[in-house]
C-alpha positions in Angstrom: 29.7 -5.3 20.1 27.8 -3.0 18.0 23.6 -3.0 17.7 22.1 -5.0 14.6 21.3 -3.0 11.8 18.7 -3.2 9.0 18.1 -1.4 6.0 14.7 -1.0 4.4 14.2 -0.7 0.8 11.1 1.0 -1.4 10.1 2.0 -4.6 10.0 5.5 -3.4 10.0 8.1 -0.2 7.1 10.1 1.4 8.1 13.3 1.0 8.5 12.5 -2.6 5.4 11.2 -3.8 3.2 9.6 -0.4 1.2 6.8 -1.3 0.5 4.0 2.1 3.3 2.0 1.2 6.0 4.9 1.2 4.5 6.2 4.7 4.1 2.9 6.4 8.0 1.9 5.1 9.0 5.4 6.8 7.3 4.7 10.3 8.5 1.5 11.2 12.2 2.9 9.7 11.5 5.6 12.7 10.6 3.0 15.2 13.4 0.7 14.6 15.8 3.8 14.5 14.1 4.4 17.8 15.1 1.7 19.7 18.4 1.2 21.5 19.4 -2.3 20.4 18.9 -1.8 16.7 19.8 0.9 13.8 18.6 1.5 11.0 18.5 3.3 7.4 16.4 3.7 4.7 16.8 3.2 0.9 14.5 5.1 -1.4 14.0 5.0 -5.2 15.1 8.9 -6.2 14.2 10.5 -9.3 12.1 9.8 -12.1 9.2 8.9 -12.5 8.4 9.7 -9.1 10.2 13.2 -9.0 12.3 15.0 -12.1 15.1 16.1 -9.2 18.5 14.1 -10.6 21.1 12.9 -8.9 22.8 16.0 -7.1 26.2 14.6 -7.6 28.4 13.0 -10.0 30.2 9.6 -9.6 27.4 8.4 -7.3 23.9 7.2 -7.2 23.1 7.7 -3.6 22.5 11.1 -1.9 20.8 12.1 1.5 17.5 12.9 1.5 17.7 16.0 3.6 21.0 17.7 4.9 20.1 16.3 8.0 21.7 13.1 7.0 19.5 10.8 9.6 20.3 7.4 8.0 17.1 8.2 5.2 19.0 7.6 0.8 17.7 8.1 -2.2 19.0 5.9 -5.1 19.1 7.5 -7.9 18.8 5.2 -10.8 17.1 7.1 -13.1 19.2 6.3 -16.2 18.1 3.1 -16.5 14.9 2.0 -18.4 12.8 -0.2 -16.6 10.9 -3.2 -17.8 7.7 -3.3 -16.2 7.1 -7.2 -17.7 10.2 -8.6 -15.8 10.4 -6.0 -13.2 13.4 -5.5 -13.6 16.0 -2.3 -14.6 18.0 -2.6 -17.8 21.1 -1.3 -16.8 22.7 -3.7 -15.0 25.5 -1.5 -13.7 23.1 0.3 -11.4 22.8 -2.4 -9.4 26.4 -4.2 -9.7 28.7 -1.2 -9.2 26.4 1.6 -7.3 24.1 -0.5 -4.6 26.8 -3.2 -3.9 29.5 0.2 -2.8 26.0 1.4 -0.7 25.6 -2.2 0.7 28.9 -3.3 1.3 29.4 0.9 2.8 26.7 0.4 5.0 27.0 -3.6 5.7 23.3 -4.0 7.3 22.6 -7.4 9.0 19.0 -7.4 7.7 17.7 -6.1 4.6 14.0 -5.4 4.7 11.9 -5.2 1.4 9.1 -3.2 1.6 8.9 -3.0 -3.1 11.2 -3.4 -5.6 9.7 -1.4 -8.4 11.9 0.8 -10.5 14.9 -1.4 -8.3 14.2 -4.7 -10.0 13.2 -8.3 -7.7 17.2 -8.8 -9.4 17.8 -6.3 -6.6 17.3 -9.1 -4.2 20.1 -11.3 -5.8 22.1 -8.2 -5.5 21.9 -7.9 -1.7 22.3 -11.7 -1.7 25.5 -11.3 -3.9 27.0 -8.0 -1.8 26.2 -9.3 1.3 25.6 -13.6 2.0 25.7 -13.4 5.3 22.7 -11.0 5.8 18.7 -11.8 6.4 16.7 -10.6 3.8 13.2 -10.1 4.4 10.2 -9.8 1.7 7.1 -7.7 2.7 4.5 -8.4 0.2 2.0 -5.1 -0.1 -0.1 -5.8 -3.5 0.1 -8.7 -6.0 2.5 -7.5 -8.5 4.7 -10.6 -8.8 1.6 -12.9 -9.8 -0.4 -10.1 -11.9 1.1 -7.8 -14.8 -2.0 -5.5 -14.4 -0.6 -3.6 -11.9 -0.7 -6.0 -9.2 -4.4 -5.5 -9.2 -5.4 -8.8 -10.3 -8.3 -7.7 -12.3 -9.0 -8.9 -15.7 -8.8 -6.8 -18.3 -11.7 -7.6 -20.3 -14.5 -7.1 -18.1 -12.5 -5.9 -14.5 -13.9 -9.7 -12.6 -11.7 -10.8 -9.9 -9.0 -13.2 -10.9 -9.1 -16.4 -9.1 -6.5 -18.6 -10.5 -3.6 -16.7 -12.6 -1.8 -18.8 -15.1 0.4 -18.1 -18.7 -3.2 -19.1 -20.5 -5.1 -16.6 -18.7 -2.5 -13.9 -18.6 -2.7 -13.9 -22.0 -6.5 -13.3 -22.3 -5.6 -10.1 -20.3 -2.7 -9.3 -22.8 -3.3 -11.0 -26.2 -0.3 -9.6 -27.8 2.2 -11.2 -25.1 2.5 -14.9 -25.3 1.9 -17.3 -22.8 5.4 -18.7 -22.8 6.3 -15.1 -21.9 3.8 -15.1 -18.8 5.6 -18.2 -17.8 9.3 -17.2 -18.4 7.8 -13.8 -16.2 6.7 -15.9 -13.4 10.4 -18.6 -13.6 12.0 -15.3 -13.6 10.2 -13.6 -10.7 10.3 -16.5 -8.3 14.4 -17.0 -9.1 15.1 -13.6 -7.5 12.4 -13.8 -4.7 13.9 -17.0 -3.6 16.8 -15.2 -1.9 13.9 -14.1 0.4 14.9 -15.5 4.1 11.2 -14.6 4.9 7.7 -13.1 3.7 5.7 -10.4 5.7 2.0 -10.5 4.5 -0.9 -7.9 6.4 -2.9 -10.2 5.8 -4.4 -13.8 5.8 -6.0 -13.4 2.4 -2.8 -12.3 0.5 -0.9 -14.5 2.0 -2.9 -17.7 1.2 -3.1 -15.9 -2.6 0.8 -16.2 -2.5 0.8 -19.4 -1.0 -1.7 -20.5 -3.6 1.0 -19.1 -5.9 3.9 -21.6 -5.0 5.5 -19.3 -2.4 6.6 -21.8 0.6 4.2 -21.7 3.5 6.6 -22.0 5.7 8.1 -18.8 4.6 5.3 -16.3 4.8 3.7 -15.0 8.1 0.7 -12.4 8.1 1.9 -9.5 9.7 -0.5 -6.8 10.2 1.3 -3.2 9.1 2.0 -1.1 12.7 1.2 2.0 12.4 2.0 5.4 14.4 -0.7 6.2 16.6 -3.2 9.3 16.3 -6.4 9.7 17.3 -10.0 12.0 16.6 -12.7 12.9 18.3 -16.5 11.8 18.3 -17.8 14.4 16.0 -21.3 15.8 16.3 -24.2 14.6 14.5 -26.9 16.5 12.8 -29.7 17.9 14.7 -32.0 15.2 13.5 -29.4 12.4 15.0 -28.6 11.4 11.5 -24.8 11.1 10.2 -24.4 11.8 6.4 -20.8 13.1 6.5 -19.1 10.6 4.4 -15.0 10.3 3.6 -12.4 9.2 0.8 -9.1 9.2 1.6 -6.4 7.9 -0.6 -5.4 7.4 -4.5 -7.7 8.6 -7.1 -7.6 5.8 -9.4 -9.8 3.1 -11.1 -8.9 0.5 -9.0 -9.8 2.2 -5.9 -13.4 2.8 -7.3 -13.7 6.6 -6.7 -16.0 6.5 -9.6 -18.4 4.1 -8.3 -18.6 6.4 -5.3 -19.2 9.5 -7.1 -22.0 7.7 -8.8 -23.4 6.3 -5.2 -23.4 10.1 -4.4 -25.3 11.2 -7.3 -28.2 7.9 -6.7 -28.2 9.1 -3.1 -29.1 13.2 -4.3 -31.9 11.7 -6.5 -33.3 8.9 -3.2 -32.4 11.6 -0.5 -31.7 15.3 -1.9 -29.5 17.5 -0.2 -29.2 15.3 2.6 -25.6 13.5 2.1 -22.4 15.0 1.9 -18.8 13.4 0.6 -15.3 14.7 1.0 -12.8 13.8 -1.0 -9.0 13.5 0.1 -7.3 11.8 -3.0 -4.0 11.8 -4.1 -2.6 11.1 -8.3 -5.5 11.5 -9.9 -3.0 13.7 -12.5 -0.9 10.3 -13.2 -3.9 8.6 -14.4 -4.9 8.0 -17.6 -6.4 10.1 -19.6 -10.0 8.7 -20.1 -10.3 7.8 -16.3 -9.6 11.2 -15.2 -12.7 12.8 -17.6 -14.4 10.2 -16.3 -13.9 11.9 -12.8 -14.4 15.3 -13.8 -17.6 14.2 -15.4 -18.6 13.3 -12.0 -17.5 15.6 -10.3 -19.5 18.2 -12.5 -22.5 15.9 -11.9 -22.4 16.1 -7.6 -21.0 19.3 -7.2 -23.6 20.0 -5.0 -22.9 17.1 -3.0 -19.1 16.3 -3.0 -16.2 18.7 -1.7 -13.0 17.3 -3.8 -10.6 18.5 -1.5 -7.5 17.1 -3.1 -4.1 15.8 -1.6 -3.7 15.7 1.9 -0.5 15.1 4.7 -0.7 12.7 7.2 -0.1 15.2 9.8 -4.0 16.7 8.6 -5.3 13.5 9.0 -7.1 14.1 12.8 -8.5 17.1 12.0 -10.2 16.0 8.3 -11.4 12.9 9.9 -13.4 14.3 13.0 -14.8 16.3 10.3 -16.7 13.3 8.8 -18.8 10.0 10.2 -17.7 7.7 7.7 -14.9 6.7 5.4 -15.7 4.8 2.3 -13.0 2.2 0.6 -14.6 1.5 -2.3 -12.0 -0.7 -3.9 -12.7 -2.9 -7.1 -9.4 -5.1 -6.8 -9.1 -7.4 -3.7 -6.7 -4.9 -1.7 -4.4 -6.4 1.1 -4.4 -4.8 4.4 -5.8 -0.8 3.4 -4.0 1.8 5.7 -6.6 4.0 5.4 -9.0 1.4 6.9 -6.7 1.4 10.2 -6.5 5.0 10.5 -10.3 5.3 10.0 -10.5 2.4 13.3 -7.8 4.6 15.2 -9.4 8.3 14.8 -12.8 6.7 15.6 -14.5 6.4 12.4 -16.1 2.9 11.2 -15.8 1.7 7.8 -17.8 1.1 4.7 -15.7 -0.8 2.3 -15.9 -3.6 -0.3 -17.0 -7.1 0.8 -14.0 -8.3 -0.7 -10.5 -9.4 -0.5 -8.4 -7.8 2.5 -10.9 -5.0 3.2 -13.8 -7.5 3.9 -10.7 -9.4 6.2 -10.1 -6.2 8.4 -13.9 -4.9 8.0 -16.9 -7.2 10.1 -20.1 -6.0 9.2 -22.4 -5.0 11.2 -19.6 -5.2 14.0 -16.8 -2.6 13.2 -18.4 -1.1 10.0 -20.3 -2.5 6.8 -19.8 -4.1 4.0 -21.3 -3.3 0.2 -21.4 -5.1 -2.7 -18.1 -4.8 -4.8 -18.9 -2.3 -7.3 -22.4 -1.7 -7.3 -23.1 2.0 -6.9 -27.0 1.1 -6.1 -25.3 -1.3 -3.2 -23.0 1.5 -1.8 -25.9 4.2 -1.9 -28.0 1.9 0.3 -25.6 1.2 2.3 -24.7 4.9 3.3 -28.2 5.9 3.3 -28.4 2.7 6.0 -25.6 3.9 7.7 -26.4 7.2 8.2 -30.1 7.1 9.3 -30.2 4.3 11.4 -30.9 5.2 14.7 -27.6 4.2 17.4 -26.0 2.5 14.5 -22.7 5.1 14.2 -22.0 4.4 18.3 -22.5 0.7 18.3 -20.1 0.4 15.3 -18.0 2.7 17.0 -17.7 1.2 20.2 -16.7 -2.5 18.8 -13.3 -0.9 17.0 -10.3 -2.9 17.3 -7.8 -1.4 18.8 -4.6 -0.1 16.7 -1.1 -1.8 16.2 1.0 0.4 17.6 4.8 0.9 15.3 6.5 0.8 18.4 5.0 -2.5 19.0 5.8 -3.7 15.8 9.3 -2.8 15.9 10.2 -5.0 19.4 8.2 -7.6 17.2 10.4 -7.4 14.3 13.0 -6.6 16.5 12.8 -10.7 17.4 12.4 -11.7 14.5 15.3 -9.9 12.5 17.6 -11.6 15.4 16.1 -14.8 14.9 16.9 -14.6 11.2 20.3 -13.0 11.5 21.2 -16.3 13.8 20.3 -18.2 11.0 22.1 -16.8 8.5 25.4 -16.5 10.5 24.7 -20.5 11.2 25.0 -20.6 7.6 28.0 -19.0 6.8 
């Protein structure tokens, strides 16, 4: 009898466009590919907007993503518009003629979900549809079902926290949309997600937010992303003891509060001159929009002195930029789930200053593995990287109480389990 197999689906692939999503949906594809009593493949969103390569050949949709041929597909359904509202693609056919001759081709047991955007949460109905006997399997990485801002959950009048989404309050966001349409949004949403065997949330708050939502309870387990291993060293500190190398790493956008950093950096030059140092490792800043990105070069200008904006970065660099630094700073406005960078900053050594919010204040403890600052208050974050880096013993304390990583390949056995378990269940079914 032949192994099990499972096939992940996202929104778009690595070596494409990386973003933590993409990488983390390749690595545990890797790990399951690894093992001997599974396979596996990997379904990517191809093309626009994410790259303006088409489809290399005619009559099809689907095309390798190297000549290699290792089990990794693009899906390229480019000629489709997409609404963002519904979440959902326009052309129907995509999905009815090109993924079910992929799925029923292919014939996984389990189909993981790792996002569905440019695919459509109709794409779930679609596996259900192709394929009735297989598990299907939800991982929930942002908030994008409940929230049409992104996923961010952030109001867009004055950027507070939302705390209890509804049509009424959706439409304070986005006057000129109706609350009947927020609610027909949410009926709509919640149709296809119900072909969902199972929900994977990384973490306990997102997952009582989608609980608090109306997903079932009994369907959604917190399932903290795996991740493949790699390691830094110590780093030196200055002559004087002090640590005042400070890190971003990740997307350049409002939502991730760059610009409340950049405006810590330039309080800190005026409290402390010359004394601090920030690198920046950000990715996208060029698919924001227009006003936010002057808004960054503004800044930029302003701590030139102070701040290194060293661009996009590959995984693979990752060691080597972090043992360069004593810090890295996740500065997010929105709640966040489960931040990967926040796990490779634990692995390579490095406590945290982050948020005291939402997912990052979940995986952060201050005062234990890192600290915490007050959600968007520059004067906050200075003060608490001025703290950090000149209290004496403070950056090997923090360091020493680290938690220890998730291995992938641990993950993998995990799922491993589970996809069986659900795989049983299904066949039960039938």
């Amino acid at each position: 009898m032949s192994s099990p197999k499972v096939l992940y689906i996202v929104h778009n692939h690595p070596e494409i466009r990386s973003g933590g999503v993409e990488v983390y949906s390749q690595e545990l594809f890797q790990a399951m590919r690894a093992r001997p009593d599974f396979s596996a493949c990997l379904l990517a969103k191809g093309g626009a907007p994410f790259s303006a390569a088409q489809r290399p050949h005619e009559g099809t949709m689907i095309s390798t993503v190297s000549p290699a041929d290792d089990g990794q597909y693009l899906f390229h359904n480019e000629g489709g518009d997409y609404d963002h509202f519904l979440g959902t693609s326009c052309a129907k056919e995509h999905l009815v003629t090109y993924l079910d001759r992929f799925l029923t081709a292919v014939r996984p047991d389990v189909v993981h979900f790792h996002h569905t955007l440019y695919l459509g949460y109709d794409t779930l109905r679609q596996v259900r549809n192709s394929l009735p006997a297989a598990a299907i399997v939800y991982s929930l990485h942002d908030y994008l079902p409940i929230c049409h801002r992104n996923g961010q959950l952030l109001r867009t009048n004055n950027r507070e926290r939302c705390h209890e989404p509804s049509p009424r309050r959706c439409h304070e966001c986005f006057p000129d949309i109706a609350p009947r349409e927020f609610f027909l949004r949410e009926r709509f949403i919640k149709a296809q997600l119900e072909h969902a065997d199972l929900f994977l949330a990384p973490s306990e708050f997102l997952r009582e937010r989608y609980i608090a939502w109306g997903l079932p309870r009994e369907k959604l387990i917190c399932e903290p992303y795996g991740r493949a291993v790699i390691s830094a060293g110590p780093g030196a500190a200055s002559p004087d003891g002090s640590r005042w190398r400070f890190g971003f790493f990740g997307q350049m956008s409002l939502f991730k509060g760059v610009h409340v950093l950049l405006d810590a950096m330039k309080i800190l030059e005026r409290l402390q001159p010359g004394a601090a140092h920030l690198w920046l490792h950000g990715n996208n800043l060029d698919l924001q929009p227009p006003e936010f990105q002057a808004t960054v070069d503004a800044l930029l200008t302003d701590t030139a002195a102070s701040v290194t904006n060293s661009g996009p970065f590959q995984r693979k660099e990752l060691r080597r930029l972090m043992e360069n630094i004593d810090w890295v700073v996740v500065p997010s406005l929105w709640w966040e789930n489960a931040p990967l960078v926040i796990q490779e900053a634990f692995m390579c050594g490095r406590p945290v200053l982050c948020s005291d919010v939402g997912g990052m204040a979940e995986a952060v403890t201050s005062n234990e593995n890192g600290l915490h600052f007050r959600v968007g208050d520059a004067m906050s974050l200075a003060e608490t990287m001025r703290r950090a880096a000149t209290t004496p013993g403070l950056w090997d304390r923090l360091r020493q109480q680290l938690p220890p990583g998730y291995p992938v390949a641990q993950q993998a056995e995990k799922l491993s389990g589970l996809y069986r378990q659900l795989i049983a269940q299904r066949r039960a079914l039938s």
